[in-house]
Each structure stands twice: as C-alpha cells, then as structure tokens.
C-alpha positions as CSV (number, residue, x, y, z in Angstrom):
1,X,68.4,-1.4,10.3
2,X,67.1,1.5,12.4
3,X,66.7,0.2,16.0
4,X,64.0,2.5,16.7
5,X,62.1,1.2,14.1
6,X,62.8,-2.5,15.1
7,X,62.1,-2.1,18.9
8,X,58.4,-0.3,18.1
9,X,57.7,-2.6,15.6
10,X,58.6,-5.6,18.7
11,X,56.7,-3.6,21.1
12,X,53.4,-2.9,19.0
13,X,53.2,-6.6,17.9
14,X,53.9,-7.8,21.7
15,X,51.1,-5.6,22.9
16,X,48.8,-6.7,20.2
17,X,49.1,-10.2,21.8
18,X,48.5,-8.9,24.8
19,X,45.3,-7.4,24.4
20,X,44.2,-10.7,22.0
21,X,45.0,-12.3,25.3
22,X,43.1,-9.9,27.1
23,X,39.6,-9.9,24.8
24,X,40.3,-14.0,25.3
25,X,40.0,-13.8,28.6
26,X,36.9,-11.5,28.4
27,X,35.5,-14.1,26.0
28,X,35.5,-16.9,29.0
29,X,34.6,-13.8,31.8
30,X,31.6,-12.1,30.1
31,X,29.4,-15.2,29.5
32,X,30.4,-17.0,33.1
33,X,29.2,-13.7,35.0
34,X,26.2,-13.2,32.4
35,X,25.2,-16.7,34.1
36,X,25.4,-15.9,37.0
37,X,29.1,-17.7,37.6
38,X,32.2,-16.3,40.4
39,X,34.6,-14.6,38.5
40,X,37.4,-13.8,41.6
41,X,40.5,-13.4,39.1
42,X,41.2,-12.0,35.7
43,X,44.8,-11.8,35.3
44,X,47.0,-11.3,31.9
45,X,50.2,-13.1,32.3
46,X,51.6,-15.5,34.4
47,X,54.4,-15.8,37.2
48,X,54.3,-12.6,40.0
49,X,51.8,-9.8,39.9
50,X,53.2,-6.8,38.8
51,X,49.6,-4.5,39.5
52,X,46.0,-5.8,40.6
53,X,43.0,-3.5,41.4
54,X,40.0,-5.7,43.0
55,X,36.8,-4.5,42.0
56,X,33.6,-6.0,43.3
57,X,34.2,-9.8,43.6
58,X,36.8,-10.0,41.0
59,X,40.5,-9.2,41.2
60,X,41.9,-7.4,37.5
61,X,45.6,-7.7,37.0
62,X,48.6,-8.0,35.3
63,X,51.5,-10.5,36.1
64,X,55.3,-10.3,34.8
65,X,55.7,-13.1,32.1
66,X,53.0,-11.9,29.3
67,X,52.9,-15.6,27.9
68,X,48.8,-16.3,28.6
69,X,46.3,-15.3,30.6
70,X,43.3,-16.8,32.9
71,X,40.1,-15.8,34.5
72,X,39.4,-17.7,38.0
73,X,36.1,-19.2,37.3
74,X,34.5,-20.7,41.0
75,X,33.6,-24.3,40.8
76,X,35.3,-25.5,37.7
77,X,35.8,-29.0,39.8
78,X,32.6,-31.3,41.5
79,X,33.2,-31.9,45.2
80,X,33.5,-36.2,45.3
81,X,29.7,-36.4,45.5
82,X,30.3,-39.7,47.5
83,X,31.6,-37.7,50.7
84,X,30.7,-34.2,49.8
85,X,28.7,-33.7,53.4
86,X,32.6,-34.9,54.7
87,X,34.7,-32.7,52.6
88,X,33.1,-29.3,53.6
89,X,31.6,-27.9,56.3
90,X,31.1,-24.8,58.1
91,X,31.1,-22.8,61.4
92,X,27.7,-20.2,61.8
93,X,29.6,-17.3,60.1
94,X,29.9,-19.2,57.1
95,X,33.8,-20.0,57.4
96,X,35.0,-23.6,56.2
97,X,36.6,-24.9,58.9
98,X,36.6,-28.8,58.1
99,X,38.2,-30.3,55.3
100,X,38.6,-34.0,55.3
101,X,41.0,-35.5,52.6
102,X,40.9,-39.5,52.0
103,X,43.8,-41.0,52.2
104,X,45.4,-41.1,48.8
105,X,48.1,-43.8,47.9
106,X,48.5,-43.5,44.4
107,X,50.4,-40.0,42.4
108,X,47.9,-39.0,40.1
109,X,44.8,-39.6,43.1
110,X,46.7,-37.7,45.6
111,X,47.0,-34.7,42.9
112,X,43.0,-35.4,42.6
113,X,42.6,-34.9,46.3
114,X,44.5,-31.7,46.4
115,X,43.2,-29.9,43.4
116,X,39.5,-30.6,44.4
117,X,40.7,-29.3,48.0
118,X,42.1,-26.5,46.9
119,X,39.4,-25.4,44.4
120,X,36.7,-25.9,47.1
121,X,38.6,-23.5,49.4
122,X,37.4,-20.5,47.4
123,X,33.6,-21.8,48.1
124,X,31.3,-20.2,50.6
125,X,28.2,-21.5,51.3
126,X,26.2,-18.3,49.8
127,X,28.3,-20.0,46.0
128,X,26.4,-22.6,46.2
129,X,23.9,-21.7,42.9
130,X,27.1,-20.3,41.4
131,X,29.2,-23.0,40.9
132,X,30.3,-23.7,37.4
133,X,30.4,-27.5,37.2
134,X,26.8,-27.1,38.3
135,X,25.8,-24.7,34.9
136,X,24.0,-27.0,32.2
137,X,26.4,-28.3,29.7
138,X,25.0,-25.6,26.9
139,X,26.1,-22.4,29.4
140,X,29.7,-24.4,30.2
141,X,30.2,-24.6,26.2
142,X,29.5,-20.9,25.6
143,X,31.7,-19.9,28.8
144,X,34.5,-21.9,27.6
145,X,34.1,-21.7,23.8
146,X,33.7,-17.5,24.6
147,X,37.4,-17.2,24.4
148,X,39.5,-19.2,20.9
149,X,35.9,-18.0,19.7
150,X,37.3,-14.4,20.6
151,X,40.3,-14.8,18.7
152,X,39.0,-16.4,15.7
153,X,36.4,-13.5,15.2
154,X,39.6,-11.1,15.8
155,X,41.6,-13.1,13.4
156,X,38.3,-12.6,11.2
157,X,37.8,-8.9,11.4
158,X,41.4,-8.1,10.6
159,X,41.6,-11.1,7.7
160,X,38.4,-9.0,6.3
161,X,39.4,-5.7,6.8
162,X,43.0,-6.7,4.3
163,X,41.3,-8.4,1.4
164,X,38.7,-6.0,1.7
165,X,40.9,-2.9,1.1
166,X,44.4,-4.1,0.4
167,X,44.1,-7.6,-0.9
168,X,44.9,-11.0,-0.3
169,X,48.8,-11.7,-2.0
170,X,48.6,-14.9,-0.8
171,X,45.9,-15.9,-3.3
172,X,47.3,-13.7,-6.2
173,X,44.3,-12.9,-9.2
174,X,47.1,-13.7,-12.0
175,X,45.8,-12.2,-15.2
176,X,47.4,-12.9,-18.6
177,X,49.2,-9.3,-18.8
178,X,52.7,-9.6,-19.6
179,X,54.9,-8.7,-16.5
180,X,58.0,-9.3,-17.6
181,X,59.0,-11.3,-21.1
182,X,62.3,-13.2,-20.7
183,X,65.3,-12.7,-22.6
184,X,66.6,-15.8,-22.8
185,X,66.1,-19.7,-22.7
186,X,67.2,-20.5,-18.9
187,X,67.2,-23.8,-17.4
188,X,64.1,-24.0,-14.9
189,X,66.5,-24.4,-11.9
190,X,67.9,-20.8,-12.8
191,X,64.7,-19.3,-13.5
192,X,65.4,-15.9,-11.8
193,X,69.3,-15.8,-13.9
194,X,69.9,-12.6,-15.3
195,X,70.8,-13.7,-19.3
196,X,74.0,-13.0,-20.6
197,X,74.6,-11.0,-24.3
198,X,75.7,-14.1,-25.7
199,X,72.1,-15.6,-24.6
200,X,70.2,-13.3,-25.6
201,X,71.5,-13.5,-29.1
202,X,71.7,-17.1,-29.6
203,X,69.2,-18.5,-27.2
204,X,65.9,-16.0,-27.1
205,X,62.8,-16.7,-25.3
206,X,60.0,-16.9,-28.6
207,X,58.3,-13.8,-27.1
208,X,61.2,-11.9,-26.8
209,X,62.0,-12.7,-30.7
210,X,58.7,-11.6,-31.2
211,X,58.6,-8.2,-30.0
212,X,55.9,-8.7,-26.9
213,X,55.9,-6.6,-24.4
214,X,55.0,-5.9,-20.3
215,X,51.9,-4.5,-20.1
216,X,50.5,-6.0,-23.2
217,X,47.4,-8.3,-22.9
218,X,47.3,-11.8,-24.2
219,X,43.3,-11.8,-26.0
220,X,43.9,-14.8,-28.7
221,X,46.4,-17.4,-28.9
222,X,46.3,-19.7,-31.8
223,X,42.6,-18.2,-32.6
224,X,41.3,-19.2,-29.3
225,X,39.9,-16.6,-26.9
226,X,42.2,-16.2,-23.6
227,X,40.3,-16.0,-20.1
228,X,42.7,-16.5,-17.8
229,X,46.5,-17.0,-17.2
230,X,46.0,-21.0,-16.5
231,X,44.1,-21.3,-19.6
232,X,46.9,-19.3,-21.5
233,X,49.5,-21.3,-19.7
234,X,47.7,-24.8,-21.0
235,X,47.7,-23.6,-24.2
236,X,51.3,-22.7,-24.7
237,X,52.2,-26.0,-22.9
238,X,50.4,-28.6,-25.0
239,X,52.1,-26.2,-28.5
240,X,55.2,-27.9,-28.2
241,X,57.7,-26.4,-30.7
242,X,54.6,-25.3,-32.8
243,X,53.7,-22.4,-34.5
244,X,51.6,-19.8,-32.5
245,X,50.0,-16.6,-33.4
246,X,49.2,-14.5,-30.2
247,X,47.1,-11.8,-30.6
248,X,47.9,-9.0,-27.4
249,X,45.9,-5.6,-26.8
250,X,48.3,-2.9,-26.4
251,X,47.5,0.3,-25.9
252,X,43.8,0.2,-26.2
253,X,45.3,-1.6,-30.2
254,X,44.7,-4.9,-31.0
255,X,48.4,-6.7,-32.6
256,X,49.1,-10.2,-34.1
257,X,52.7,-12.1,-33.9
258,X,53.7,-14.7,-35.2
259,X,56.0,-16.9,-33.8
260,X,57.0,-20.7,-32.6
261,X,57.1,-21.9,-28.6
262,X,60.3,-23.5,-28.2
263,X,60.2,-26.7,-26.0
264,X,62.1,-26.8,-22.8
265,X,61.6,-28.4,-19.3
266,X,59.6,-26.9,-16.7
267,X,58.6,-27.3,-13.4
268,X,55.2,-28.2,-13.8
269,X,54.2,-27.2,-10.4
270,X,55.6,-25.5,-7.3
271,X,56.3,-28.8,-5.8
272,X,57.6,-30.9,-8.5
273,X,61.0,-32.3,-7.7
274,X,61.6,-32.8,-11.9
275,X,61.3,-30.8,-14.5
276,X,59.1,-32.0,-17.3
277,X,59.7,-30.8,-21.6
278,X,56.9,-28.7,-22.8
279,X,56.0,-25.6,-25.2
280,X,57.5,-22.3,-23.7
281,X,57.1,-19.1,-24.5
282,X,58.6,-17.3,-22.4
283,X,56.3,-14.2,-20.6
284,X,55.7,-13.9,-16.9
285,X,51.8,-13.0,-15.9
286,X,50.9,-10.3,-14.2
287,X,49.6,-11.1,-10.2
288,X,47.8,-9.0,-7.9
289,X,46.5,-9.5,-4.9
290,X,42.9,-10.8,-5.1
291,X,40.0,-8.7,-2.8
292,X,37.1,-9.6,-1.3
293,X,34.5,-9.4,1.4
294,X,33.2,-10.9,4.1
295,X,32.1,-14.4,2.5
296,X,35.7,-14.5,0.7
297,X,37.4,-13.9,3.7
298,X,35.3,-16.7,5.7
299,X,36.7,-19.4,2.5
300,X,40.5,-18.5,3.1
301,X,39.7,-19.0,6.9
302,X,38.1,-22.3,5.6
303,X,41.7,-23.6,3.9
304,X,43.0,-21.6,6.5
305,X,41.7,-23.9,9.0
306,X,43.2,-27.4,6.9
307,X,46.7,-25.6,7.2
308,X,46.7,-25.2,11.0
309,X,44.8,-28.3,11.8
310,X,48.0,-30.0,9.7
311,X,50.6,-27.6,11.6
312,X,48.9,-29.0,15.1
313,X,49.5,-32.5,13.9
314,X,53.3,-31.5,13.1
315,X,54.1,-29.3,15.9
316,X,55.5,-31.8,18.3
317,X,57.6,-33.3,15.4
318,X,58.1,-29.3,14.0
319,X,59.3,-28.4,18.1
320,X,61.7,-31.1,18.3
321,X,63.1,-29.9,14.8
322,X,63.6,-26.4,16.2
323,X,65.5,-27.9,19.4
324,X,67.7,-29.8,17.2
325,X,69.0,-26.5,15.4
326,X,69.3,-24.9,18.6
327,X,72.2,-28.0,19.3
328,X,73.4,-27.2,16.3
329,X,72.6,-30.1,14.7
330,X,70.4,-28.7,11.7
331,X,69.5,-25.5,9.9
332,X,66.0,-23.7,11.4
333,X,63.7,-24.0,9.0
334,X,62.3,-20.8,8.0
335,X,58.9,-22.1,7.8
336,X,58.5,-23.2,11.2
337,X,56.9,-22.7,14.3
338,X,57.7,-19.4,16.1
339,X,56.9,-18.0,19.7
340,X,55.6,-14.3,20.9
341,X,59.5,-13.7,20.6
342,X,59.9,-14.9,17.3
343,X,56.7,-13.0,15.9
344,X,58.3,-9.8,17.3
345,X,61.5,-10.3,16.2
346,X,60.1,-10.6,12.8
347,X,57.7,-7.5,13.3
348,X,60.7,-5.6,14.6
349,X,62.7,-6.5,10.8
350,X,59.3,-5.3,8.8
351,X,59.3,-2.2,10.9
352,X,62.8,-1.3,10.1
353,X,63.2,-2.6,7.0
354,X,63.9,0.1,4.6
355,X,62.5,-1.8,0.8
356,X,59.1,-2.5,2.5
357,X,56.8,0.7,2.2
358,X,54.7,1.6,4.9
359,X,51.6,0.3,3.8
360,X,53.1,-2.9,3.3
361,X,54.5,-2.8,6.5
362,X,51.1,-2.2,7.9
363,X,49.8,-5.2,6.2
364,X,52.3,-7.6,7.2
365,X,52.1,-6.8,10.5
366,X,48.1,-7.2,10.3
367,X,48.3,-10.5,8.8
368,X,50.6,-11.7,11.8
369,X,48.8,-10.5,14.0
370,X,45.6,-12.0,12.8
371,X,47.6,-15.5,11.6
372,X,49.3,-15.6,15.5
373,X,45.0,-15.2,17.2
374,X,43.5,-17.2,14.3
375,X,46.7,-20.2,15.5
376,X,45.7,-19.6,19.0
377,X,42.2,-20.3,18.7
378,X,42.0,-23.1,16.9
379,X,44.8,-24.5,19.3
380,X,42.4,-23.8,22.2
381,X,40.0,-25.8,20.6
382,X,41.9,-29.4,20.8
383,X,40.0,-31.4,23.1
384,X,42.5,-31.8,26.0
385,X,42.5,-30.7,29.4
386,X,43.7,-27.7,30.6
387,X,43.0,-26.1,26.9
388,X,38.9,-25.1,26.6
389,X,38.5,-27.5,24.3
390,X,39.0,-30.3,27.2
391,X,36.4,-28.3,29.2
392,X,34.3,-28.2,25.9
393,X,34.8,-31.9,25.4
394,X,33.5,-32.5,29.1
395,X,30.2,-30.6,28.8
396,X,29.1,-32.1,25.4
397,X,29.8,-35.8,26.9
398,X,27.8,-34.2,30.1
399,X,25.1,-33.3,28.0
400,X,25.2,-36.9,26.1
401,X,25.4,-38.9,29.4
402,X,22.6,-37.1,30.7
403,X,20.4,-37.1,27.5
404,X,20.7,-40.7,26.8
405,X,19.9,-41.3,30.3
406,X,16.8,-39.6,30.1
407,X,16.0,-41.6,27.1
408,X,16.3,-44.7,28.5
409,X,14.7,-43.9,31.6
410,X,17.7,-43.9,33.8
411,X,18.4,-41.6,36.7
412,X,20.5,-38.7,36.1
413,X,24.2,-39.9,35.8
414,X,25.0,-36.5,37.3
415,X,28.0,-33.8,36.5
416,X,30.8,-35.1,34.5
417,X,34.1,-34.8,37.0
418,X,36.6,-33.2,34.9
419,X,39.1,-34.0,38.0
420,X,39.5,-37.3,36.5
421,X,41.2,-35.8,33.9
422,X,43.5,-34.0,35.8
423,X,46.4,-36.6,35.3
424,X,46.1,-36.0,31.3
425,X,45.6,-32.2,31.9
426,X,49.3,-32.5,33.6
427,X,50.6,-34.1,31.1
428,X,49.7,-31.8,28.3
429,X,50.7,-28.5,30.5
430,X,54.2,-30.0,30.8
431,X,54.8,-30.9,27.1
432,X,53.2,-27.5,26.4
433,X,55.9,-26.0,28.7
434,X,58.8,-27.6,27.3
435,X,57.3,-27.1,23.7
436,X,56.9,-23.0,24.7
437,X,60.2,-23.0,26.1
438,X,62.1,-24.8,23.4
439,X,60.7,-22.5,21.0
440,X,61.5,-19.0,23.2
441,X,65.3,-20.1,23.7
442,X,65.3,-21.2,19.6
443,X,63.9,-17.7,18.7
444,X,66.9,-16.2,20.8
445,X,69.5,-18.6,19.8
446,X,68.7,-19.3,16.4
447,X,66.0,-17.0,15.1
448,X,63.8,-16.8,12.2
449,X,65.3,-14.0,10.0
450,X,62.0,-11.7,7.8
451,X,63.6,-12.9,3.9
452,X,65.3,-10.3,1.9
C-alpha cells in the first residue's frame, strides 16, 4: 500500500468534512443575520482555538478537535419572563451589572438558572430586537433547518453529479447479456468455485453444453420475447428440467439452441437463508451501473432516506456492538457505523489501493463523502435538543401554541422556553459523546478494513 497515497486520500476526505461542517454552519449563520439575528461566533471544531479573526460583530475561527462546529446565535434562551425586570439590569453605559439568580434546589433547575445566566450575559440592551427566541417560529425554522438542509443539498449535488455521469452501481441496470456462462453445476453455497476438469465434463452448466457465449444477447426463450434479465430469470426458473430453445443475437446474427435447464437449488434471493430447487441454466447477466438525472437522483435519496432513518433506530444497539469488538468480545461488523476516523481510514485504502482505477477511486470517494453529509443531515433533523431538530421541534409547537390560542381567543401563550429542555438536551450530548467516542477508539482499535 503506498503511504502517500493512503495519507492524501485521509487528508482529502477529512477536509471534505470539514468544509461540509463549515457550509453547515453557514446554513444556520446566513439566514439568522439575514433576519436581523447576533451572530458573535462561528467556529469549526471544538476544544481550544487554534486561529480566530473577529470581523464586525462576529468572531471566525477554527478550534483543535475538527469533530463539529457551531455558530453563536444571541438569544437562543427566553429570560424567566416571571422575573425578567430582576434578572437584568443595567448601569447608564449600558453594562449589566445585576444579575439575580433564584435559589435553585433541585440538579437539573440549578443547570436552568445557569445556562439562562450565562446566555443572557452576551445581551446588551441595544440586542433587544435581536434576540432569537424572540424571531417568529417560521424565521427560527429556516435559521435552524439552514444547516442538515445544507448537507442534504451537498449530499444531493454530489449524488446527482455520479449517476449523472458515472452511474449509480448500487442500483445496477442488469440486462440479459451473457457475462459469464458457468462451466459447471456448483452447489449455490459455492457459487463463485472455480470448476474442476472432472466437472466440467460430467457436470456442465446447460448453457455451457450449448455453446452460449459472453457477450451474446438473450432475445427469445422458449418463443417468448425477452425484456429484461428478471423476466429471463422467471422464465428459466419455472422450466424445471425442460426443454428450452434460446434464441441470442450475436454479432449483429440472430442463433437458436437447443437445450434442457437442469434443476438445482438456488438462492432465491439475496437474503434467503435456504436454498430452493428450480430450472438453471447457468449464465450470469450483464450489470452496469444505472444513470440518471436530477429526478432519479431525488428517488435514491428517497430509499435513501428509509435506510438511515432505520440505521438511526439501530445506532445505539449498532455502537454498543462496535464497543463489544473493541473488548474483544465479537468480530466488527463490516457493515457498521464508522466515525470521521473510520471514513478516512477507508478513503486512505481506496487512495492507495492499486486494483481500483482512478476514476473509480474518484467515485468512491464522492459517494462517501456525499453518504457521510446526507447521514449527518438527516441526524440533525431528530427532534432532540441540542440537535436543530430540537430547536425545529420548539418553534413548530411555538407556532401551534400560539395559533390555537388565537383561535380560541386566548392571549398569547408567549415564546416556547426551550430551557426546559435543557435536562433532555444533557442527556442526549452525553450519550452522543460516549457514542462518538466509542466509535473513534473502535476505528483505531479495531477498524473497518475497504474489502479486497
């Protein structure tokens, strides 16, 4: 494996992560200062800054673990309307020199107190009409939505730009062109065994009897007109050990055989755990990936979308799994979760491996890139606190509090304090901590290795 290869194949795919994180952020920054919002911070990474420039009002930086990114928004939590006069005041230069806490008994209260305190710190009184908890619900969707929206429409543009020009091998067009024809009669659980002589000659595949061919094109089969490989694949099924006579375009030539499917089992489908007797005849079809444009790209996103909504609901479950084989106490599965450090580990093997070509290479790393901000905006979407979709959440049931107030005739219910949530905000951040962590010290330990 040539290191050099491997280390700017890491380095390229960490940096693409980087700037997804950084257009993210721009997503949540653009709209809140288009509306007129206090935008002091807009940092990539996390832990100790390594360089900041301030310009205007906002500080633009860049801290030492690249594992996120945020933009200071002013205002994100209401004052405790009941003793807002209380809470904040200030001398005639427009310092905040008072700042009154209750007295807090319980954990989750006290952590309350102190977040509203500190958030209201970065106030002035010249903020006041800038506040976001005080933007109508439709402007704190937009804000907050601006960023996994970001991602998604990355994850889009890249998505289109493959099927588009290279094609989508993960939805193969499979045509019924012979690819290969198979020597011999193997059992299904050997599909991929090279046949032996002795095979060969007392055990042949019906095609291979008959004299087909790769490349030659399957038109007829038992008089009826072929139009696809499942069609095909029906037919030669439900023969049994019958005669067929396949008629195959070769060479611009039309050309009849005449032969018998044998009757062997076969799994059925990719997931079938037994293998069931029906006709065979023993050719392989000929796949390619499938292109398309814009409105076939936006259906894969659309099954897309089932598979990580599924991988959401597992991850937990998938984690633990991943901190088991870090013990030692089960293989990783290959099919698992990954981190930042994974994904460039396994950008690193494309880079440097020497059977992939270079446009393949290209490709793959494309496809991870897009697959890694098409995961991370959907995951910014669950409707928890500190993720957007918690702050997404609040502002919808904002807007539904106040509309159904108004319908009924009922004074104004007021902002939605997304400090109450705090507690459950805590919560998820830890388990999202541990669940990050697990799976950085599993991609070190026991990493997921690019197949051979």
């Amino acid at each position: 494996m040539d290191a050099l290869l491997y280390a700017a194949g890491f380095v390229l795919f960490i940096v693409g992560i980087l700037v997804s994180i950084g257009l993210h952020e721009l997503g949540h920054m653009i709209p809140a200062k288009r509306f007129g919002g206090k935008v002091t911070q807009y940092f990539i990474g996390f832990g100790p800054t390594v360089w900041s420039k301030q310009v205007g009002e906002t500080e633009y930086g860049l801290k030492a673990f690249p594992l996120g990114g945020y933009v200071k928004i002013v205002g994100m939590l209401p004052p405790d309307a009941e003793h807002l006069a209380d809470e904040i005041t200030y001398d005639a230069d427009g310092n905040q020199v008072t700042r009154v806490r209750k007295s807090n008994t319980g954990m989750f209260t006290q952590l309350i107190s102190d977040a509203r305190a500190a958030e209201w710190e970065l106030v002035g009184p010249e903020d006041s009409g800038r506040l976001f908890y005080k933007m109508p619900p439709w402007k704190k969707v937009v804000v907050m939505a601006g960023g996994p929206s970001v991602n998604i429409l990355i994850a889009f543009f890249i998505f289109a730009g493959v099927f588009a020009t290279y094609g989508n091998g993960g939805d193969p067009k499979i045509e019924p062109v012979i690819s290969q024809v198979h020597a011999c009669v193997v059992p299904a659980d050997e599909n991929n065994r090279v046949c032996t002589d002795e095979e060969i000659r007392t055990d042949p595949t019906p095609a291979y009897a008959a004299g087909l061919r790769t490349g030659d094109e399957i038109v007829e089969f038992n008089g009826t007109a072929i139009t696809g490989w499942e069609q095909l694949q029906d037919l030669i099924r439900a023969n049994g050990d019958q005669r067929a006579e396949i008629v195959v375009e070769r060479d611009g030539e039309r050309m009849t055989f005449d032969t018998r499917t044998t009757v062997t089992p076969r799994f059925l489908t990719e997931d079938a755990e037994e293998a069931e007797p029906v006709g065979f005849l023993g050719v392989s079809p000929t796949q390619s990936p499938t292109t398309g444009g814009p409105l076939y790209t936006i259906g894969q996103m659309g099954h897309m979308t089932v598979d990580v909504a599924e991988a959401l609901v597992t991850l937990p479950v998938k984690v633990f799994d991943v901190g088991q084989a870090i013990l030692g106490l089960e293989e990783r599965d290959p099919e698992g979760p990954i981190s930042i450090v994974g994904g460039g580990r396994l950008a690193g093997e494309t880079a440097a491996h020497d059977e992939i070509a270079n446009q393949d290479k290209a490709v793959g790393f494309l496809l991870m890139l897009a697959g890694f901000n098409f995961f991370i905006g959907m995951f910014n979407f669950i409707p928890l606190l500190p993720l957007d979709g918690g702050h997404i959440a609040s502002a919808l049931w904002e807007a539904v509090r106040r509309g159904f107030a108004r319908l009924r005739g009922r004074p104004d219910p007021g902002y939605v304090d997304a400090a109450k949530l705090l507690p459950i905000a805590y919560v998820v951040a830890s388990v999202m901590l541990v669940m990050g962590l697990v799976l950085i010290v599993g991609d070190l330990v026991v990493p997921v290795h690019l197949e051979s």
